[in-house]
KEPATOR-946972 format. One line per field, with one value per residue: residue number from 1; residue in three letters; x, y, z of N, C-alpha, C in turn. Coordinates in steps of 0.02 Angstrom, whole numbers, plus 50000, padded with zeros to 5 digits. Layout:
# residues N
num	[NUM	...]
residu	[ALA	...]
nX	[X	...]
nY	[Y	...]
nZ	[Z	...]
caX	[X	...]
caY	[Y	...]
caZ	[Z	...]
cX	[X	...]
cY	[Y	...]
cZ	[Z	...]
//
This chain:
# residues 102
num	[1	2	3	4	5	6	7	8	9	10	11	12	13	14	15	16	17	18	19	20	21	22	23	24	25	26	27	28	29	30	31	32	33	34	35	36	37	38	39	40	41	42	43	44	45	46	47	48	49	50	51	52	53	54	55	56	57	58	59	60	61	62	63	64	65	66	67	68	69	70	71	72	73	74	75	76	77	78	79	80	81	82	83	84	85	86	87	88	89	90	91	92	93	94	95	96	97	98	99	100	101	102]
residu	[UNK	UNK	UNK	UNK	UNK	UNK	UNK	UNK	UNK	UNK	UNK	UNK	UNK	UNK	UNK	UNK	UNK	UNK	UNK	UNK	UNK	UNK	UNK	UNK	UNK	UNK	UNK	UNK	UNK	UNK	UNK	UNK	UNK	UNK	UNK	UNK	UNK	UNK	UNK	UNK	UNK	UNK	UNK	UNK	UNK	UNK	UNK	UNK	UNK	UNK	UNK	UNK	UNK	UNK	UNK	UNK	UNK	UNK	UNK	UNK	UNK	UNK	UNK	UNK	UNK	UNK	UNK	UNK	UNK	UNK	UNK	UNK	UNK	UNK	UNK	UNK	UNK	UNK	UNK	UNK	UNK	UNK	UNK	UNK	UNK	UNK	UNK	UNK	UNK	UNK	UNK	UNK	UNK	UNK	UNK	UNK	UNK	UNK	UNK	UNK	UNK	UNK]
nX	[46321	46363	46498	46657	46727	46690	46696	46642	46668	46625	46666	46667	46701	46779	46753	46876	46956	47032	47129	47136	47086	47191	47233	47164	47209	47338	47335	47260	47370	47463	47389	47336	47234	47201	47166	47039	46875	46820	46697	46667	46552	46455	46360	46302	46288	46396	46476	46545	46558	46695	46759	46807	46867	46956	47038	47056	47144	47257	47277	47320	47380	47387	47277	47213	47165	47338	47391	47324	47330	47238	47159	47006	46838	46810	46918	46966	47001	46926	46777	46614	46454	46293	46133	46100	46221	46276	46215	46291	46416	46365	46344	46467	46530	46434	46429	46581	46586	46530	46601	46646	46718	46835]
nY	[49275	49344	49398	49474	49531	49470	49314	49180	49047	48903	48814	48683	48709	48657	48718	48688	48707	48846	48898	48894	49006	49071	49144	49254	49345	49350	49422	49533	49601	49613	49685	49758	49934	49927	49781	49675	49647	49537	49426	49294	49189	49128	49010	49020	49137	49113	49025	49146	49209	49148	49156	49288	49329	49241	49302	49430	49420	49344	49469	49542	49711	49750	49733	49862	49998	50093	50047	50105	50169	50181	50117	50121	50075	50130	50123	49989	49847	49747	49675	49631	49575	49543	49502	49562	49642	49794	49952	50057	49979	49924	50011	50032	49934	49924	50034	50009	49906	49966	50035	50166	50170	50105]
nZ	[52111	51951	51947	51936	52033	52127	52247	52305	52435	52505	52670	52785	52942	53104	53271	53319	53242	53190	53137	53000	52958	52958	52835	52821	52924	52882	52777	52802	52887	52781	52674	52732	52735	52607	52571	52508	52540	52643	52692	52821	52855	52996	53083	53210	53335	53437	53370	53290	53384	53435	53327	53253	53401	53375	53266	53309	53411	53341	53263	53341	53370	53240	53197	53195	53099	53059	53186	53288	53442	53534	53511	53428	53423	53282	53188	53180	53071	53066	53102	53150	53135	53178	53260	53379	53397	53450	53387	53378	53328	53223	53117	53083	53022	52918	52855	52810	52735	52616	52574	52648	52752	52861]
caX	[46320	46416	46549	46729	46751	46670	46731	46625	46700	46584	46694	46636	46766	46765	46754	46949	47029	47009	47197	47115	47079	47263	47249	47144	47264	47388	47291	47257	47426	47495	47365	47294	47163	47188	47147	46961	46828	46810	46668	46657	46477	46439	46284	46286	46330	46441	46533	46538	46619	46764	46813	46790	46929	47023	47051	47064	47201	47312	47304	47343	47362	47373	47168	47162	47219	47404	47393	47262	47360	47177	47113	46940	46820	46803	46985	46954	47023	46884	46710	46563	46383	46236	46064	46109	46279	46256	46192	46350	46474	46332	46349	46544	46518	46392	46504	46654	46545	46499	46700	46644	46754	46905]
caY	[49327	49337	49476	49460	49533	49428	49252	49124	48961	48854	48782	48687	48736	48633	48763	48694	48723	48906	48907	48890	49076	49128	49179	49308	49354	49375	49465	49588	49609	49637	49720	49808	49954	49894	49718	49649	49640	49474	49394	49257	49191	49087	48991	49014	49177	49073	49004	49188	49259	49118	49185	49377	49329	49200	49343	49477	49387	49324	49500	49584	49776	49736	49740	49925	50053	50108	50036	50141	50151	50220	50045	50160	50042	50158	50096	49922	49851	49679	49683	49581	49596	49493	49536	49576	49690	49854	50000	50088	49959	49893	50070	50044	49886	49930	50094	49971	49884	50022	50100	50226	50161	50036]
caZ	[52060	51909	51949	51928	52090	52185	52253	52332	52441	52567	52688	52859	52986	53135	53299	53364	53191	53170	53117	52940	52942	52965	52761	52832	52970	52846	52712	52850	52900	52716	52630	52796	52703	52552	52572	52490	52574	52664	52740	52846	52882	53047	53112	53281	53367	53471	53332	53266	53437	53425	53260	53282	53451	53349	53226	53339	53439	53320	53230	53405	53382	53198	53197	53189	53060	53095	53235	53349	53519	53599	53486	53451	53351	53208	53174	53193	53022	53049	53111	53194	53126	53202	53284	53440	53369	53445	53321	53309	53287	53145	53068	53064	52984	52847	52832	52768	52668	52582	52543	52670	52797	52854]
cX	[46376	46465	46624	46765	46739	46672	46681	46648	46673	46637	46675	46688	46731	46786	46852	46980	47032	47093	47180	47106	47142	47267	47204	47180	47320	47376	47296	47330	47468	47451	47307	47222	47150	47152	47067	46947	46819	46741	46666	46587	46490	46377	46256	46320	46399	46491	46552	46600	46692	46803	46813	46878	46977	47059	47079	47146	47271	47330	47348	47333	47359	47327	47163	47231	47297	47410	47387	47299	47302	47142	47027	46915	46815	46857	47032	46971	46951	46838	46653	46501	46353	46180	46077	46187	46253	46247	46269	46405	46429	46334	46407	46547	46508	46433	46557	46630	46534	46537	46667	46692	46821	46869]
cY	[49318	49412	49457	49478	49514	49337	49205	49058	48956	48804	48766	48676	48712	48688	48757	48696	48782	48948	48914	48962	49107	49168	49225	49357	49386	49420	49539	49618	49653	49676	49780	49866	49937	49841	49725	49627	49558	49430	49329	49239	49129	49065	49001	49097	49159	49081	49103	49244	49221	49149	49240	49382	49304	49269	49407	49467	49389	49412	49563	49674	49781	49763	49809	49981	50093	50094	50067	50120	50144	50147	50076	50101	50081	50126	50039	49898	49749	49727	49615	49584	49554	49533	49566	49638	49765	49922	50040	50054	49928	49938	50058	49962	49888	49992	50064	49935	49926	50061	50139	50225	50098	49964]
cZ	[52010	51882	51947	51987	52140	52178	52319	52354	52513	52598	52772	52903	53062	53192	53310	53315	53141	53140	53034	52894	52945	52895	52791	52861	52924	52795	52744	52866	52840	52687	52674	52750	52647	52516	52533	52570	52593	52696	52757	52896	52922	53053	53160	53282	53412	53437	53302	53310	53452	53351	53250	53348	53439	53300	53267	53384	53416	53296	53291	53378	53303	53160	53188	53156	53099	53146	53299	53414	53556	53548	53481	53390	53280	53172	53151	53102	53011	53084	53125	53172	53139	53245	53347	53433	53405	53397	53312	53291	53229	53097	53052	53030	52898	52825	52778	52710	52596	52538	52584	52736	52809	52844]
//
C-alpha cells in the first residue's frame, strides 16, 4: 500500500538466528505502548512458536504493560495469531490491531 505509515521488509530468517529480532526486543523495551505496530509473519506454526518464545524470553517481564506482576494476557505488550490461537487471545490481538488495546 502506499501509506506513509506503513513499512514493508521481506527478510528469510534462518530458525537458529532469531537474534535478528532483538530491534524488536528493544523497540519494545523503549517505546513499550507507544511503540508501532509490528508484525512478524511466519510459515510454519513451528517457526511462529520459536519467535513468539524468542521474543517473549529475551523481553522477560518486560512483555507486559508496566510490568503485570499477575502477567494477565490482556497485558501482554506482543501477541500470537494463527488458526489454531485460541478465541480470546485472537480477540486481544485484533483488539491491538485495532488501537483498542496494548
Amino acid at each position: 500500500p502506499n501509506k506513509k505509515n506503513i513499512r514493508l521488509g521481506v527478510v528469510r530468517v534462518p530458525n537458529d538466528r532469531l537474534k535478528c529480532l532483538d530491534w524488536v526486543v528493544n523497540l519494545v523495551r523503549q517505546r513499550r505502548e507507544s511503540m508501532p505496530q509490528v508484525i512478524v509473519y511466519c510459515r510454519s506454526i513451528k517457526t511462529l512458536g520459536k519467535v513468539y518464545h524468542y521474543l517473549a524470553a529475551e523481553l522477560s517481564d518486560d512483555a507486559w504493560v508496566d510490568r503485570d506482576p499477575e502477567h494477565k494476557s490482556k497485558n501482554l505488550l506482543i501477541g500470537m495469531f494463527h488458526s489454531n490461537t485460541l478465541p480470546k487471545y485472537k480477540q486481544n490481538v485484533i483488539s491491538s490491531l485495532n488501537g483498542n488495546g496494548n
